[in-house]
C-alpha positions as CSV (number, residue, x, y, z in Angstrom):
1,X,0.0,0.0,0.0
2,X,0.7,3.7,-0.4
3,X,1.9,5.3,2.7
4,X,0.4,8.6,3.8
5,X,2.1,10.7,6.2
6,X,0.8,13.8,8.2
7,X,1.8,16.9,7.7
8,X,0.2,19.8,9.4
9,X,-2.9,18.4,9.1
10,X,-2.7,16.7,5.5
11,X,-2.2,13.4,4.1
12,X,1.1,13.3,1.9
13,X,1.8,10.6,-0.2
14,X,5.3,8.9,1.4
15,X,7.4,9.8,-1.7
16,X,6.6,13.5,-1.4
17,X,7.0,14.2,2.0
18,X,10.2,16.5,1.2
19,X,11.6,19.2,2.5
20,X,14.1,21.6,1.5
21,X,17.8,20.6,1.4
22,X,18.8,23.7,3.1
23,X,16.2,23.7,5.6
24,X,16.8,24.8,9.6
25,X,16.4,20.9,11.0
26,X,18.1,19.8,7.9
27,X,21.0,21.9,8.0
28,X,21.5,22.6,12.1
29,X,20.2,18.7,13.5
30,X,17.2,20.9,15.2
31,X,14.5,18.2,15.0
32,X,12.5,16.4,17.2
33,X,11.6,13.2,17.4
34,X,9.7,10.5,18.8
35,X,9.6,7.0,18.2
36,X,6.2,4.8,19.5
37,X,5.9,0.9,18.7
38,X,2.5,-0.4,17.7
39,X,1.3,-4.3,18.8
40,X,-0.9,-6.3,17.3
41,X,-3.2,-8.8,20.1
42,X,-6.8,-9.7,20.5
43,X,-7.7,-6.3,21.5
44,X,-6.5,-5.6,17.7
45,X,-3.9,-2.6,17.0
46,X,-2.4,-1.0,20.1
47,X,-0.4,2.0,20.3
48,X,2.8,1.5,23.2
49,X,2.4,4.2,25.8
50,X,1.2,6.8,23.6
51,X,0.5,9.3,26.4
52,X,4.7,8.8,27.4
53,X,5.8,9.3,24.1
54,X,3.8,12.7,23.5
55,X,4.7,13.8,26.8
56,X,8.7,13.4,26.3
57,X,8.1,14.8,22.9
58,X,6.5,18.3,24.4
59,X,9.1,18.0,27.1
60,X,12.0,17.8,24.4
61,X,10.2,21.0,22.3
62,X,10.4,22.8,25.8
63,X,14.0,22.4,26.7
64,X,15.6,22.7,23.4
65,X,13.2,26.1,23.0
66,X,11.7,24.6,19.7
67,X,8.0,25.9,19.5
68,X,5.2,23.4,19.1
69,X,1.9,25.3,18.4
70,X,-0.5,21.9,18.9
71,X,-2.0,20.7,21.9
72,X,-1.3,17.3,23.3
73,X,-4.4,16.4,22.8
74,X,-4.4,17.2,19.0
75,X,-1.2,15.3,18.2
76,X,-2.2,11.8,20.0
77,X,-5.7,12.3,17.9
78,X,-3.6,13.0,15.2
79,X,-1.3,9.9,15.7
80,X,-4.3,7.5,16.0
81,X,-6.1,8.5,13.0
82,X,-2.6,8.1,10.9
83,X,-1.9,4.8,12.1
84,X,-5.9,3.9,11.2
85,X,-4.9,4.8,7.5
86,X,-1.7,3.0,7.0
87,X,-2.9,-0.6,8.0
88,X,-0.2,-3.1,9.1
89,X,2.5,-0.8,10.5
90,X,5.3,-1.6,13.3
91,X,6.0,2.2,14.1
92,X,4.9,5.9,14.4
93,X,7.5,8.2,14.0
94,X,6.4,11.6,14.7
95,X,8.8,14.8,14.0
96,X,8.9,18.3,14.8
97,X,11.3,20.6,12.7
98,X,11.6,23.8,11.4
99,X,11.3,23.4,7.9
100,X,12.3,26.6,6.2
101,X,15.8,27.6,4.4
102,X,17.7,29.6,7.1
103,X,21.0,31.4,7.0
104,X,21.9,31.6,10.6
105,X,21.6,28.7,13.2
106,X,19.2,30.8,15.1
107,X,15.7,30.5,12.7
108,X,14.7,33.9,10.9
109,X,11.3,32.1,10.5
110,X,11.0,30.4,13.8
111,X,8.2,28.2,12.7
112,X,7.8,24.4,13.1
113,X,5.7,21.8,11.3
114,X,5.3,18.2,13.0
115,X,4.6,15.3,10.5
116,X,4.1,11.6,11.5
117,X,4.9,8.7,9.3
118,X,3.2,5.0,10.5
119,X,5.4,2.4,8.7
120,X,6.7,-1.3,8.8
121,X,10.2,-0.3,8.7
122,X,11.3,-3.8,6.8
123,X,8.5,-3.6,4.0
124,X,8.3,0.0,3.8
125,X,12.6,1.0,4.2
126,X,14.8,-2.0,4.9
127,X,13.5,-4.3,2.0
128,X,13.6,-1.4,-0.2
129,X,17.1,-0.3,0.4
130,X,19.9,-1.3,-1.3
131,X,22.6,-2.5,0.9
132,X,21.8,-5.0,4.1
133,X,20.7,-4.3,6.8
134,X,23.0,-4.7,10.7
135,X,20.9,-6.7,13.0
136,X,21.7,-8.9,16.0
137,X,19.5,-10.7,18.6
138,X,22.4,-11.1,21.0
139,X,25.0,-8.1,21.1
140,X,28.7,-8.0,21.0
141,X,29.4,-4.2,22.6
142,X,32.8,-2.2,21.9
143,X,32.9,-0.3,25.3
144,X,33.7,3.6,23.8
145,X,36.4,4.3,25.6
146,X,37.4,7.9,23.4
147,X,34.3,9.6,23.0
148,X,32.0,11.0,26.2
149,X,28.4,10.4,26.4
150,X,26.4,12.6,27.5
151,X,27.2,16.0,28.5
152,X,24.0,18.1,29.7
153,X,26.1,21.4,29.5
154,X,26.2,20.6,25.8
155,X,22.8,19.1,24.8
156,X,20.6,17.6,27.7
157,X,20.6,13.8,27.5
158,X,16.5,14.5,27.9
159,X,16.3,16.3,24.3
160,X,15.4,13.9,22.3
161,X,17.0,15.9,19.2
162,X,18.7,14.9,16.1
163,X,21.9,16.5,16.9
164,X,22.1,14.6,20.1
165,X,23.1,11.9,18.3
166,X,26.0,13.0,16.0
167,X,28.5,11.3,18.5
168,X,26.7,8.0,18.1
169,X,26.4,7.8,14.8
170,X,30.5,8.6,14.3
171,X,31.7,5.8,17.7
172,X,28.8,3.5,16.2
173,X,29.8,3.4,12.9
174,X,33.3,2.9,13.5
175,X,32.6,-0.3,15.8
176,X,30.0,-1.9,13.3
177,X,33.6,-1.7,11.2
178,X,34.9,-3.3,13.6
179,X,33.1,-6.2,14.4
180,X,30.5,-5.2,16.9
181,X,27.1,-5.0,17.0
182,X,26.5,-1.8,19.4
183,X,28.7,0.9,21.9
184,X,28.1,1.5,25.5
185,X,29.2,5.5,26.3
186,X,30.2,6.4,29.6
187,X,30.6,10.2,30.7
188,X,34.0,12.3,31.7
189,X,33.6,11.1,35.8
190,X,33.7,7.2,34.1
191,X,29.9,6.1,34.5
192,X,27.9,4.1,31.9
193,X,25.5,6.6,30.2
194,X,23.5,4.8,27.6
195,X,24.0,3.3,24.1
196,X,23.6,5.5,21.1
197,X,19.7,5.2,20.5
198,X,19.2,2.8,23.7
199,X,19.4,2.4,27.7
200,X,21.6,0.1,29.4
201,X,21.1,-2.7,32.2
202,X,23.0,-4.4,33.9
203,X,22.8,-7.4,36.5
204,X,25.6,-7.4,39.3
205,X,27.1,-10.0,41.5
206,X,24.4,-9.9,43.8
207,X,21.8,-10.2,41.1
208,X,20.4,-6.5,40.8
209,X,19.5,-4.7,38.3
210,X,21.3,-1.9,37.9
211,X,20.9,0.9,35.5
212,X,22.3,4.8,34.9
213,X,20.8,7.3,36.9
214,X,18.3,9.7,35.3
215,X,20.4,12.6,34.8
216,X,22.6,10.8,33.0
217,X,20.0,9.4,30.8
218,X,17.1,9.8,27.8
219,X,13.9,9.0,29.8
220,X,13.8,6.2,27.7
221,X,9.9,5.0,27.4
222,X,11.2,1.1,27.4
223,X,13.5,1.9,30.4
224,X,10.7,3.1,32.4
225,X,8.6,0.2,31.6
226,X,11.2,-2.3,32.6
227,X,11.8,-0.7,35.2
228,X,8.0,-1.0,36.6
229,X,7.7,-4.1,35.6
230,X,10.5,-5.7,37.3
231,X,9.8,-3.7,40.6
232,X,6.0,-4.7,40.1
233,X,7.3,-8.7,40.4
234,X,10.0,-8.0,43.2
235,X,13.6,-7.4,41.7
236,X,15.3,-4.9,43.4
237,X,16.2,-2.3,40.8
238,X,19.0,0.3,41.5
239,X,19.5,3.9,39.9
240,X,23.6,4.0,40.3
241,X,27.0,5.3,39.2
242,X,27.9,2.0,37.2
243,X,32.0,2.1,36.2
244,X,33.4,0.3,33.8
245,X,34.5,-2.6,36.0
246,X,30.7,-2.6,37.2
247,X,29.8,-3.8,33.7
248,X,32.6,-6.5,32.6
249,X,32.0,-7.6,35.9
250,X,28.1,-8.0,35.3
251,X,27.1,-11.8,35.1
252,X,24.1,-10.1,32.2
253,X,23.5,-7.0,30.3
254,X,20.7,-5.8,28.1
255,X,20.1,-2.6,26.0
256,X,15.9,-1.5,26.1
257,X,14.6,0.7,23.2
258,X,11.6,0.8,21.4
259,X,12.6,-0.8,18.3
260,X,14.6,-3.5,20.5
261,X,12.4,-3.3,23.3
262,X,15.1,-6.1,25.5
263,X,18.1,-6.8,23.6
264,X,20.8,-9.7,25.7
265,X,24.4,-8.1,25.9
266,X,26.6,-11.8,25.6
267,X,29.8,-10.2,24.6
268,X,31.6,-7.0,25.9
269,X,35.0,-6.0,24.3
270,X,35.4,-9.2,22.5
271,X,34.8,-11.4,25.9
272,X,32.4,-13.2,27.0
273,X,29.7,-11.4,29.4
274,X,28.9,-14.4,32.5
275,X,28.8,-17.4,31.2
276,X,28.1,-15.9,27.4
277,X,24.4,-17.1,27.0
278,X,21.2,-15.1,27.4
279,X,20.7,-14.3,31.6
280,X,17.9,-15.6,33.6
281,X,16.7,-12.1,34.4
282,X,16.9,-10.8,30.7
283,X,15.2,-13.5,29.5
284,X,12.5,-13.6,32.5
285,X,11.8,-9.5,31.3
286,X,11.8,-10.8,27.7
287,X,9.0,-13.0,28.6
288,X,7.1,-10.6,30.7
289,X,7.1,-8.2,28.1
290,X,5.9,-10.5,25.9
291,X,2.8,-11.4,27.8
292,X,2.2,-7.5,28.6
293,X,2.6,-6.7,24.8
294,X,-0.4,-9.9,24.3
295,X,-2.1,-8.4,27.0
296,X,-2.3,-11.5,29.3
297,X,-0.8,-9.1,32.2
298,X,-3.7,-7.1,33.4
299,X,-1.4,-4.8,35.2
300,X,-0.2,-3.0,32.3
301,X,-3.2,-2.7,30.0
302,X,-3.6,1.0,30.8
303,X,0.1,1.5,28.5
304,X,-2.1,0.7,25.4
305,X,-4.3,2.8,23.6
306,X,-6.6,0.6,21.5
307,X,-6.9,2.1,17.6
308,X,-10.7,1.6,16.8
């Protein structure tokens, strides 16, 4: 089928939903993102936490002093009636960015327009693309040990902002080159931060789970979910300064995103993490999820918002 995004309020057809090559966002990394997974279950299509994401979205527009001129209301209406159209997809991204041609970094026209695109991105991008496409179920991670992750006195870890992740994309890149799957970042005091487009957990010694502390962080929608769901069934989950040491010494790891949702860590630096096979925590919170995503786990049924 046809994909049509939203734009402002209109229905564009997915191969003419351009901007301008010299555009602010294009040109300066100023957009906005968010990124919401859809589920299929009984209840039929289910938007993932819907009021999160548009919350972290607004919260983003605020801090990085982008304007947003919609309500919140309008946009999550907005959302649902785009993912009604375009039957059968994964993912709603939804973008706010200043779309005209600027000169200076600070926007003559300070205007943004939000569009959202609901997509299956293997029918609708990776199938169509031309070279293949990186993906592990278990992850070998190159520990960055160069480049610092993330400084707040730069870009607050909480913006989720395109420029935010010009760092990742450049350590990333240079470890897929070199064998690995993903990068954990730690910050200039030594603590674990996050991955490029993920969080991180780990289990320690005294099997914990241990993850960066907010500041340090993207209030990752995944994160928070793990981390309620594994309070919610009685493992004790700790917001810490995690070293280096911390996380080689970890008997399991696992990276939580929306497009991953769990991800095992086996490998870290070319060695084996534990005993190198999937951990029984990680792959207890795999098979939580699962049920929650099915919605066979009462508990969470208020994350979804049913598309009717």
């Amino acid at each position: 089928m046809e994909r049509k995004i939203w734009i402002d309020g209109e229905y564009v057809d997915w191969d003419n939903a351009n901007v301008h090559i010299l555009s602010h966002s294009h040109q300066r990394g100023s957009l906005i993102f968010g990124f919401i997974p859809i589920f299929e279950n009984e209840d039929g299509t289910c938007i993932f936490r819907l009021d999160d994401h548009v919350d972290r979205l607004f919260k983003s527009c605020k801090l990085a002093g982008i304007p947003l001129d919609y309500s919140s209301d309008d946009l999550k209406k907005s959302i649902i009636e785009t993912v009604k159209i375009n039957t059968g997809s994964k993912f709603i991204k939804i973008s706010v960015y200043i779309s005209s041609v600027e000169i200076d970094v600070v926007p003559q026209e300070p205007f943004t327009k939000v569009a959202i695109a609901s997509y299956d991105p293997v029918k609708d991008i990776i199938e169509k693309n031309s070279q293949p496409f990186h993906a592990s179920k278990e992850l070998s991670v190159w520990i960055e040990k160069e480049k610092k992750q993330r400084r707040s006195d730069i870009i607050s870890p909480q913006i989720k902002i395109a420029a935010n992740y010009t760092t990742s994309m450049m350590a990333k890149w240079k470890a897929r080159k070199e064998g690995f799957d993903e990068i954990f970042f730690f910050n200039n005091d030594g603590n674990l931060t996050e991955a490029p487009t993920s969080n991180v957990f780990i289990v320690n010694t005294d099997n914990e789970l241990c993850t960066a502390p907010e500041e340090y962080v993207l209030h990752g929608i995944t994160r928070k979910s793990i981390i309620e769901i594994a309070r919610e069934d009685g493992i004790i989950v700790n917001l810490e300064n995690i070293k280096i040491q911390d996380v080689k010494n970890a008997s399991e790891a696992f990276i939580t995103s929306s497009s991953h949702l769990i991800c095992p860590v086996t490998k870290i630096d070319n060695e084996k993490l534990g005993n190198g096979n999937v951990g029984n925590i990680t792959s207890l919170l795999i098979e939580k999820f699962k049920k929650i995503i099915e919605r066979k786990d009462n508990r969470f049924n208020h994350w979804f918002t049913v598309v009717e």
